[in-house]
N, C-alpha and C positions, 0 to 999 in steps of 0.2 A: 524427511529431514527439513525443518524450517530454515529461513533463512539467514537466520540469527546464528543456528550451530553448522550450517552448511561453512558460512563466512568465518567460523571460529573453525572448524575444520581446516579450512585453504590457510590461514594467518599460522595455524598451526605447523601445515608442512612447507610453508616459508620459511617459517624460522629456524627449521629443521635442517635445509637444503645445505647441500655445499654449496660454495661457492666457485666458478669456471668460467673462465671465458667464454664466446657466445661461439656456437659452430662457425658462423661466417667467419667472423676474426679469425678462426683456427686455421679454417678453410683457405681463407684466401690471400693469407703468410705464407703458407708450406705450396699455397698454388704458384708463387712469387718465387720464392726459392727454386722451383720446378726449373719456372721459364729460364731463372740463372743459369742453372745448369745446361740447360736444352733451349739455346733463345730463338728454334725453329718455329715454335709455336707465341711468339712473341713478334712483333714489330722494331719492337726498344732492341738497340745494340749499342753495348759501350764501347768507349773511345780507348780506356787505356787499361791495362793489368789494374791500375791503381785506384780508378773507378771503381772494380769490381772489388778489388777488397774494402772498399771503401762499403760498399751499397748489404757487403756479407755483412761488415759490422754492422750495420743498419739490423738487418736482419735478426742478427744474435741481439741485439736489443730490444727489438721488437717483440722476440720469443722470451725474453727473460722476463718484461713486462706481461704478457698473456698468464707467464707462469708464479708471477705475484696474486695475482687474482685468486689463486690455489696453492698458498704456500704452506699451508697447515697438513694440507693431503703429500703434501712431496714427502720424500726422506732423503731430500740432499736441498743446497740452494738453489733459488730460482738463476741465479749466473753461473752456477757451477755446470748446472744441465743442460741452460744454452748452450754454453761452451762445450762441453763434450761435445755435444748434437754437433754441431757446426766442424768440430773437428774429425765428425766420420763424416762429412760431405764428401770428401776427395775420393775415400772409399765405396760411398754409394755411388758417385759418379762411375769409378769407374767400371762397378760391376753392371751398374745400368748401358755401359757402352759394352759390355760383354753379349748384354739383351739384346741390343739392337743388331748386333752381329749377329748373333743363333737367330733371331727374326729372317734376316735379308740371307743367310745360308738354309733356311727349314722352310719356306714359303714362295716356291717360284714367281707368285705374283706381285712379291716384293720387287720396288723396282730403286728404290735406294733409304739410302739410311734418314731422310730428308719427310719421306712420306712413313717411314713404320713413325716416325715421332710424333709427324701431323694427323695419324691418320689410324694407327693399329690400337684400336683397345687396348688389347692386351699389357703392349706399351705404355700404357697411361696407368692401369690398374698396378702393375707392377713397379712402375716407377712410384706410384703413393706408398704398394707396400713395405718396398724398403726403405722409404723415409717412415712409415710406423713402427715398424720392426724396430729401428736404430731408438725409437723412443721406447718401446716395449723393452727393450734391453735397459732402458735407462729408469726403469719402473717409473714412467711418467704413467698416473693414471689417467683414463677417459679419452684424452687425447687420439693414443693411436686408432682409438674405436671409432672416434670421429671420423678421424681420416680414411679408415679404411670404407666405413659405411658412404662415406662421399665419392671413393672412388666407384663404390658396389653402384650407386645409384647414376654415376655415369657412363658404367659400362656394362651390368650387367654380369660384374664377375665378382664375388667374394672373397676374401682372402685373408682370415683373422692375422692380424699385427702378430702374434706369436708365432705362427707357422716361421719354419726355418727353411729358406731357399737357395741352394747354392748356386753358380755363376753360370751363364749362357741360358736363363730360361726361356722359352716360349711360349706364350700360350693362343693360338690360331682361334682364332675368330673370337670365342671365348665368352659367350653368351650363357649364362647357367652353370660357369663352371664355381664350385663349394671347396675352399679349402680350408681346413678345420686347425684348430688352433695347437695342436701339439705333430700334427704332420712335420716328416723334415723330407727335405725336396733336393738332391745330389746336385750335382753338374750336370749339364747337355742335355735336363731333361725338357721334353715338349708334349702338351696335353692340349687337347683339343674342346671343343664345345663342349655343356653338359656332361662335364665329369666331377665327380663327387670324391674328395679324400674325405673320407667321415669318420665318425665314433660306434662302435657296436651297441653302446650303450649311452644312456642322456642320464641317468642319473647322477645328482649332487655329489655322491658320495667318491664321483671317481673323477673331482674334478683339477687336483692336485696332479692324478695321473696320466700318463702316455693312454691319447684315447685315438689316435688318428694315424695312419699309416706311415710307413716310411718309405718314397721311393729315391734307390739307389742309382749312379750316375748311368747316364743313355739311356733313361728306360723312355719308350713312347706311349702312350696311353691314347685310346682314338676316343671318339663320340658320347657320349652316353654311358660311359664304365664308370660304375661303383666300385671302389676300392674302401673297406669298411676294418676298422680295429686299430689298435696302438701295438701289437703283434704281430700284425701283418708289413710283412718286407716284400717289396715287389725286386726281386735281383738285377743287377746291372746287368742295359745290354738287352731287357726283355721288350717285348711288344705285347702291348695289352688291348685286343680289340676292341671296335665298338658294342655300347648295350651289355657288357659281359659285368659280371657280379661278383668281386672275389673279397672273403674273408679271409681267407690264407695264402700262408705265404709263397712265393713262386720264386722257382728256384734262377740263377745267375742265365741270362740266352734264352729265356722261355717265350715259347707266341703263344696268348692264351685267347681263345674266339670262342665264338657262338658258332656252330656247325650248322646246316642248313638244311630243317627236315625236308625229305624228298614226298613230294606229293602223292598221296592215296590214291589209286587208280577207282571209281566206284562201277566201272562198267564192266560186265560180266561176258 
């Protein structure tokens, strides 16, 4: 390719491109909003109620602004969607203080609600996803993908913006853990390192449908467990050991483990 049609090539999928704000900008609003909510990880503390409503509206304009840049791709207005977003802040808040609660109750090395905020991955990663989530419901495109891939690259935990999570979750230590995009996640549930809610299948053609597990409320899942499919229901109340591999479904109080083969004697 010469350089004449290389440079007509690139001009070509410029003119092409949507148009979106820049990941920092996205990144570093929703990171602002964060410390609002949780100003543990912050320095800045306001003076009065009235500050802080004051500093939201900031906010909700700041988002409505990011979401002109992409007004073409929305299906609602760029002020309409601030505004909802900003009106389930009180909601995400306080499902997030739910999190830090199942944190400092599921984790004896927690030593207050002060350090899971400063300090728990898990806590950071979760805290991004329910501010994705709230925009994935509000079919903001790109966005939540940002955020959530920002949160993946600071913690090491993945969490598609779609997955549906109910209240008290944990997730311990949380290095390698994959949560897939049609997964829905109960109450009081807690999963640990290197666990995977995934899809049986990656083709196209199944991508409108339930491709990712469902776990129902208390279930615990340990280390290294693959839970694979959009039919599998892992039952409330169950225990799913480390390293274990399950495509199907387990019924309500089940402990599902790897058994531990007993060594070959070779001497005669």
């Amino acid at each position: 390719m010469s350089n004449n049609t290389f440079a007509q090539t690139l001009f070509e999928r410029h003119q092409k491109t949507d148009n979106a704000p820049s990941t920092s900008s996205v990144c570093k609003l929703f990171t602002r909003i964060l410390l609002m909510l949780f100003p543990e990880q912050s320095p800045k503390k306001y003076r009065s109620p009235t500050i802080i409503k004051d500093r939201l509206d900031i906010y909700k304009s700041e988002f409505k602004e990011l979401l002109n840049v992409m007004q073409k791709q929305l299906k609602a207005e760029p002020g309409d969607i601030s505004a909802a977003f900003m009106a389930k802040l009180p909601e995400i808040y306080e499902l997030l203080c739910e999190d830090i609660k199942a944190t400092l109750e599921g984790d004896p090395a927690a030593r207050s609600e002060y350090e899971v905020i400063r300090a728990y991955p898990g806590f950071y990663a979760v805290a991004f996803h329910r501010m994705a989530n709230a925009l994935y419901q509000l079919d903001v495109p790109l966005l939540p993908r940002i955020l959530s891939e920002y949160a993946h690259s600071k913690t090491g935990i993945d969490i598609h913006p779609g997955a549906k999570i109910g209240s008290s979750f944990f997730i311990d230590h949380g290095t390698g853990v994959v949560i897939g995009e049609t997964a829905s996640i109960g109450k009081n549930v807690k999963i640990y390192q290197c666990v995977t809610l995934g899809a049986l299948s990656v083709s196209k053609d199944m991508a409108s449908k339930k491709r990712h597990p469902t776990l129902e409320d208390n279930v615990i899942v340990y280390s290294g467990a693959t839970i694979l499919g959009g039919e599998t229901v892992i039952g409330h109340d169950s225990v799913i050991g480390g390293n274990v591999w399950v495509i199907d479904s387990i019924a309500p109080h089940s402990k599902v483990y790897n058994r531990s083969q007993p060594e070959v004697s070779t001497k005669k």
